[in-house]
Backbone as CSV, one residue per row, in Angstrom:
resi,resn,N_x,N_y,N_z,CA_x,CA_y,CA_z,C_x,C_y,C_z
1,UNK,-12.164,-14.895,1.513,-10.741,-15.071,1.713,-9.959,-14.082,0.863
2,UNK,-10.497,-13.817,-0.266,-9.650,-12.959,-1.188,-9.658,-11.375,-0.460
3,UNK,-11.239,-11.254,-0.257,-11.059,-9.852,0.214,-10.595,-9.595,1.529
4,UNK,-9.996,-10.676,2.545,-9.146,-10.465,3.444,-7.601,-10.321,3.059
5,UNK,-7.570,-10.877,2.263,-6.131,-11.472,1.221,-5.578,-9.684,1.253
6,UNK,-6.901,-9.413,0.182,-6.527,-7.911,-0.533,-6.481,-6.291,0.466
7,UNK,-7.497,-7.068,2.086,-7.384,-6.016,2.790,-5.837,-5.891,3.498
8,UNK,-5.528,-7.053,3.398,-4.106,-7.127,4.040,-2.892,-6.764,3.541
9,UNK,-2.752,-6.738,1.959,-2.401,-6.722,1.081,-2.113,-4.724,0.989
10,UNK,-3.493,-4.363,0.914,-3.472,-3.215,0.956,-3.216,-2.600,2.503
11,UNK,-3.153,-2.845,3.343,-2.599,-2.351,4.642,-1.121,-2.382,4.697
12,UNK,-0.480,-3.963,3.984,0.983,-3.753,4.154,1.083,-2.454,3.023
13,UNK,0.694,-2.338,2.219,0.901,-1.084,1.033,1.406,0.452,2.024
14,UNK,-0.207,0.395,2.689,0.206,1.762,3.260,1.164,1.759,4.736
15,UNK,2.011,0.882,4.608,3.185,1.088,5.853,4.373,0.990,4.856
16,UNK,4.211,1.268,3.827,5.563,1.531,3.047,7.071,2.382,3.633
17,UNK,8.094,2.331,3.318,9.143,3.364,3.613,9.453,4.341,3.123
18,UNK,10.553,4.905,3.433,10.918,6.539,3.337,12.805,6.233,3.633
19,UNK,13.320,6.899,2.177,14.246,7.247,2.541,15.121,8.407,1.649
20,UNK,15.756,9.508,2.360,16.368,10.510,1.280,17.933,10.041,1.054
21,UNK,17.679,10.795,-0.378,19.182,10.468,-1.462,19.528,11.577,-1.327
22,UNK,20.748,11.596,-1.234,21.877,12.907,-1.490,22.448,12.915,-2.822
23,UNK,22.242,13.830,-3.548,22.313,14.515,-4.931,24.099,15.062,-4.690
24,UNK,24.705,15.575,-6.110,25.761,16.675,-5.471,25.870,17.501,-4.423
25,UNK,24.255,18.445,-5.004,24.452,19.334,-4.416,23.579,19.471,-2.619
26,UNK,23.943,17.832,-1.821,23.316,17.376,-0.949,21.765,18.216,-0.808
27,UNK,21.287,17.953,-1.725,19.329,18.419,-1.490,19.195,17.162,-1.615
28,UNK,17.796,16.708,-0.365,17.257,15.523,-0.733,16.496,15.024,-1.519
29,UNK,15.965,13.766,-2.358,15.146,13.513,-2.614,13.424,13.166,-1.896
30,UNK,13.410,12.995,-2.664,11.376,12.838,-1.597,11.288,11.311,-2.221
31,UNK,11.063,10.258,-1.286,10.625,9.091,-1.710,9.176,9.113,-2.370
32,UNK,8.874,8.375,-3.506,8.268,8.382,-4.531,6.940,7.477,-3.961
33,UNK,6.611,7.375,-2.512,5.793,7.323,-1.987,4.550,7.870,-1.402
34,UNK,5.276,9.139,-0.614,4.979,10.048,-0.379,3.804,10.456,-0.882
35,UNK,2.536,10.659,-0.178,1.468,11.290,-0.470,0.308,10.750,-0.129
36,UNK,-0.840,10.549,-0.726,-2.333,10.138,-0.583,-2.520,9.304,-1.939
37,UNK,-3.244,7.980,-1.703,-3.475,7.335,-2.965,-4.604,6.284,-2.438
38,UNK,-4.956,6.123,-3.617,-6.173,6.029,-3.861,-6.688,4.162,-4.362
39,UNK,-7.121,3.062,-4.004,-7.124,1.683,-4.731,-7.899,1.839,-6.243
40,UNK,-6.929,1.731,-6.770,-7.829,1.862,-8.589,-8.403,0.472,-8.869
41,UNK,-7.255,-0.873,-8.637,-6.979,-1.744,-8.986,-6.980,-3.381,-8.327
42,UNK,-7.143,-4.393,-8.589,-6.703,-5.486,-8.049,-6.170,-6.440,-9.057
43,UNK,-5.113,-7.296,-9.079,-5.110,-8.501,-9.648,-4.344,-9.613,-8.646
44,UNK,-5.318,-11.049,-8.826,-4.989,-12.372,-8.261,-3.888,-13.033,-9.705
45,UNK,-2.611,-13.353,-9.190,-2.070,-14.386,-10.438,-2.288,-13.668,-11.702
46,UNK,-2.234,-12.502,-11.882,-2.034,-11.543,-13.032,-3.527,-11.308,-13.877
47,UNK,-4.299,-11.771,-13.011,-5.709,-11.558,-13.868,-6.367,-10.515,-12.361
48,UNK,-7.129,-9.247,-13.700,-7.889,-8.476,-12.711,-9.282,-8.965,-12.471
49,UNK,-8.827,-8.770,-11.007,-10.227,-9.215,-9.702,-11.238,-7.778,-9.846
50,UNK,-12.818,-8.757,-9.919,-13.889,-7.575,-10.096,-14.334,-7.489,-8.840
51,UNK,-13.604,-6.143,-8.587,-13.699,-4.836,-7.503,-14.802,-3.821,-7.433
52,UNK,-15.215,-3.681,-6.449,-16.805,-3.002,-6.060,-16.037,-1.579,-5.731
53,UNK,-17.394,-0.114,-6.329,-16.635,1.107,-6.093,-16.399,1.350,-4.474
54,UNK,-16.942,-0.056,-3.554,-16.930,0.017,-1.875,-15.499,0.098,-1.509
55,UNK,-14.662,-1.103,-2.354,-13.176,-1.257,-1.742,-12.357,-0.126,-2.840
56,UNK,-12.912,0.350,-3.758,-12.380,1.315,-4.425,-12.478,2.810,-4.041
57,UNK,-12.694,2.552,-2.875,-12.799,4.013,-1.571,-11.480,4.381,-1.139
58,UNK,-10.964,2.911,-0.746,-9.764,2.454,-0.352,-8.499,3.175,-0.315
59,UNK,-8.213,3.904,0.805,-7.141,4.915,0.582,-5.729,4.657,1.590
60,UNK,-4.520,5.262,1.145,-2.850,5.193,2.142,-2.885,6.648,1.820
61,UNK,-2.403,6.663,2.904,-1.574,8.734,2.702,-0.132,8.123,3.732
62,UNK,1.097,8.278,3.152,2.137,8.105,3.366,2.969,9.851,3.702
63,UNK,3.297,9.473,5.198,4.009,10.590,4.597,5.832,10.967,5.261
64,UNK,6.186,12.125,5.193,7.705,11.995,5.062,8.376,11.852,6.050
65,UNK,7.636,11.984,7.733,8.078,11.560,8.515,8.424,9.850,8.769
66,UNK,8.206,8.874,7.857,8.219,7.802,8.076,6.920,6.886,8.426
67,UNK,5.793,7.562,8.967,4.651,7.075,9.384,3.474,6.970,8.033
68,UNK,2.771,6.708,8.423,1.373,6.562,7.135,0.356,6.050,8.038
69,UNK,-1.512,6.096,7.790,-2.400,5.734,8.093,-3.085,5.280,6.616
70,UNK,-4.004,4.299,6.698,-4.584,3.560,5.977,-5.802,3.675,5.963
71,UNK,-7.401,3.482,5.037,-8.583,2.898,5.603,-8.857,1.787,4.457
72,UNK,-9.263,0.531,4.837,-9.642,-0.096,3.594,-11.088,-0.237,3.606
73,UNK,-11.504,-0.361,2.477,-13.119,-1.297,3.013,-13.273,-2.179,2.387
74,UNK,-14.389,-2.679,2.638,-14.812,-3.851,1.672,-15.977,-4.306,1.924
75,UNK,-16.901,-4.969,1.527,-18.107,-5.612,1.098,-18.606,-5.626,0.234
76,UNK,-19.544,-5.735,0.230,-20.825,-6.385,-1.016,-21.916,-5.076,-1.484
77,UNK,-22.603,-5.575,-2.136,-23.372,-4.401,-3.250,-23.871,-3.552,-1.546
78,UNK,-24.638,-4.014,-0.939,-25.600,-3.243,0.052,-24.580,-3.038,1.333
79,UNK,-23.509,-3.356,1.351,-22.958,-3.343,2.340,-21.284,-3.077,2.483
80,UNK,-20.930,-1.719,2.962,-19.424,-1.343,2.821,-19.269,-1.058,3.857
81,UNK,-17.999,-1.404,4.772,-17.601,-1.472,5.884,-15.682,-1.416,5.586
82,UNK,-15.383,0.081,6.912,-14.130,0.076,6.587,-13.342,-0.290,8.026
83,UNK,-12.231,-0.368,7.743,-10.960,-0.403,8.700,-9.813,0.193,8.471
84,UNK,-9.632,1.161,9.543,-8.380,1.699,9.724,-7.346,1.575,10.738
85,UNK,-5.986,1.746,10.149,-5.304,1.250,10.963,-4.046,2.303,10.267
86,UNK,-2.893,1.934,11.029,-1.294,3.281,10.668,-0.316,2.545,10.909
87,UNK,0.918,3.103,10.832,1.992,2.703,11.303,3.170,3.324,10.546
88,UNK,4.270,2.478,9.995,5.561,3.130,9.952,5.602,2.727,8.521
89,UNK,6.829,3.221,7.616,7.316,2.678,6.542,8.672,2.819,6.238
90,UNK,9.442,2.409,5.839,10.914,2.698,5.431,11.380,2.145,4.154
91,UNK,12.080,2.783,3.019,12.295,1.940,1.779,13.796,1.569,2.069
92,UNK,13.775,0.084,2.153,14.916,-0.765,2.147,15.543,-0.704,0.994
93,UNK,15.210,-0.075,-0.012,16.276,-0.196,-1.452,15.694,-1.274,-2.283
94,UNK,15.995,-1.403,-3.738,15.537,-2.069,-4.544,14.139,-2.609,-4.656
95,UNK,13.286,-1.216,-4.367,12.241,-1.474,-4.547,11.550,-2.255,-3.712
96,UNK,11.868,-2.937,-2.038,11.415,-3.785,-1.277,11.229,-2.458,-0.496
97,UNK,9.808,-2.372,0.484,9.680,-1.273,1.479,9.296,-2.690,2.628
98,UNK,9.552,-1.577,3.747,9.194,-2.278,5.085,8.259,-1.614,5.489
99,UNK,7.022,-2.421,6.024,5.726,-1.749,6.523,5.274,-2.425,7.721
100,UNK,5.397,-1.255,8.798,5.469,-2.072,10.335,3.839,-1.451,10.635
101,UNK,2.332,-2.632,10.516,1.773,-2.139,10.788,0.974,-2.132,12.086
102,UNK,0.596,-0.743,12.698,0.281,-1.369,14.162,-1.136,-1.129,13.926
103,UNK,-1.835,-2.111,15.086,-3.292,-1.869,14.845,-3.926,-2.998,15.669
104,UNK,-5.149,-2.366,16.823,-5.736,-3.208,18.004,-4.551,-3.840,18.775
105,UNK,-3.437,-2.858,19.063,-2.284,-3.677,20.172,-1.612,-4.354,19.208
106,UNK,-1.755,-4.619,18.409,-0.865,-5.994,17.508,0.012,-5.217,16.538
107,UNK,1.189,-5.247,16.373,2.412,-5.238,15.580,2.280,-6.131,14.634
108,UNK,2.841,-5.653,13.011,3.418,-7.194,11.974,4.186,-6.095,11.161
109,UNK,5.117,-6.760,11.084,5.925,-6.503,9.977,5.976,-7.111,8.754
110,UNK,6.364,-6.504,7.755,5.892,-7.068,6.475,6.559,-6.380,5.531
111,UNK,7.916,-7.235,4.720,8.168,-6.268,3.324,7.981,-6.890,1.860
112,UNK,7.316,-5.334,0.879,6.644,-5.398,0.023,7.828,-5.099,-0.992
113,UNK,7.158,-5.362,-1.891,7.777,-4.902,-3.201,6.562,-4.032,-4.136
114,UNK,7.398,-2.717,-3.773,6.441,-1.687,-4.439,7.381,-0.428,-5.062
115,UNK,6.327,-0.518,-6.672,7.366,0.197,-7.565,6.279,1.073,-8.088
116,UNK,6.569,2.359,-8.848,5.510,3.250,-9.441,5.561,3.326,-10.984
117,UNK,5.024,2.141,-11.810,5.442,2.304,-13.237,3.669,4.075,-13.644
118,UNK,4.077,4.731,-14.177,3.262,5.371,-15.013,2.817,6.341,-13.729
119,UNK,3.842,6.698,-12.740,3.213,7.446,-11.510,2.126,6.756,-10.687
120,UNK,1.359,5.669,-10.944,1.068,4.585,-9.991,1.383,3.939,-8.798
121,UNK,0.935,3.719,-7.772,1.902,2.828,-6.958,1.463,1.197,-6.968
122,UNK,2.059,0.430,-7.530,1.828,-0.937,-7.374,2.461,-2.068,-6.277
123,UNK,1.561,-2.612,-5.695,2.443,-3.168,-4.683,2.089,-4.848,-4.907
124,UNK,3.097,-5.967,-4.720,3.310,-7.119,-5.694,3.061,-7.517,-4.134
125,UNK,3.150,-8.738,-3.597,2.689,-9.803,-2.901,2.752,-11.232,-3.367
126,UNK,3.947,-11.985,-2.946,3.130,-13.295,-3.747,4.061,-14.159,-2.689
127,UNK,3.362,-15.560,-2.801,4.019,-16.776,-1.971,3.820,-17.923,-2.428
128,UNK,3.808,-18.829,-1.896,4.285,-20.130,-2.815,2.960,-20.643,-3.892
129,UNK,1.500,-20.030,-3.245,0.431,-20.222,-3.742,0.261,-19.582,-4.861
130,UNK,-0.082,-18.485,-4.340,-0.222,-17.182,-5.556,0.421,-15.545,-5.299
131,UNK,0.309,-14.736,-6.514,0.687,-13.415,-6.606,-0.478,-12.724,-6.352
132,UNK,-0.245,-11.578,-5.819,-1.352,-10.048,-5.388,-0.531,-9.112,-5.898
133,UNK,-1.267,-8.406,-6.760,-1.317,-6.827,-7.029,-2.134,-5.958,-6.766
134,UNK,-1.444,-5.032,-6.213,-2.875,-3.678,-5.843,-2.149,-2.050,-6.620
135,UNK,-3.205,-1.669,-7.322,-2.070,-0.440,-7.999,-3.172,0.556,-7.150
136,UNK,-2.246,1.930,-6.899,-3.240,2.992,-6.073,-3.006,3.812,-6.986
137,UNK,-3.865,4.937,-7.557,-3.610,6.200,-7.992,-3.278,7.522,-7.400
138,UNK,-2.471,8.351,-7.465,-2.024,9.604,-6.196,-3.411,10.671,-6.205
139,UNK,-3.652,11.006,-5.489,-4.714,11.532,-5.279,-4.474,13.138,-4.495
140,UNK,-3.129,13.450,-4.845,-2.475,14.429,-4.557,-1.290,14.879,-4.515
């Protein structure tokens, strides 16, 4: 259950958003998304979950057209198996992104709260049960 939890978790990640700021001198900014990253990390309820280097394959490449593709994996010591899937992202402001992900015909929408403390991307998850964290490292 967890590692469905965390594959899902990490799929809404990589449908994050995109949006440019106008400066004075109207040049845009680049949303702080933007790029290829990498799963370093997990924590359930603020304690880190022991993660196999299988789901630590685990990659988002976001990029500036608004779109992103994903692969996660996951299993056990003898056994890693991935899934990929893409879709859209848009940053709604205050740190909430919208991640529309499509995949086998099926649509979901889903917004995250994802912030980059230390150039990281961390993306928070939580509901009445418990909290999910997944931090990615940029990998470019």
């Amino acid at each position: 259950m967890k590692t469905t939890k965390q594959t899902i978790l990490m799929s809404l990640l990589f449908l994050a958003a995109f949006s440019a700021c106008k400066s004075d001198d109207d040049t845009p900014t680049q949303d702080s998304i933007i790029g290829s990253w990498q799963l370093e990390q997990t924590y359930s309820n603020g304690v880190s979950d022991d993660i196999l280097d299988c789901q630590k394959m685990s990659t988002s490449n976001f990029l500036a057209n608004g779109t992103f593709n994903a692969t996660d994996y996951s299993g056990g010591e003898d056994i890693c198996e991935s899934d990929s899937y893409g879709g859209t992202w848009s940053n709604s402001g205050n740190d909430i992104y919208t991640i529309i992900i499509m995949e086998s015909g099926l649509t979901q929408e889903i917004k995250l709260k994802i912030t980059f403390p230390n150039g990281k991307l961390t993306i928070l998850q939580e509901d009445q049960e418990e909290s999910n964290t997944s931090v990615f490292v940029r990998t470019n």
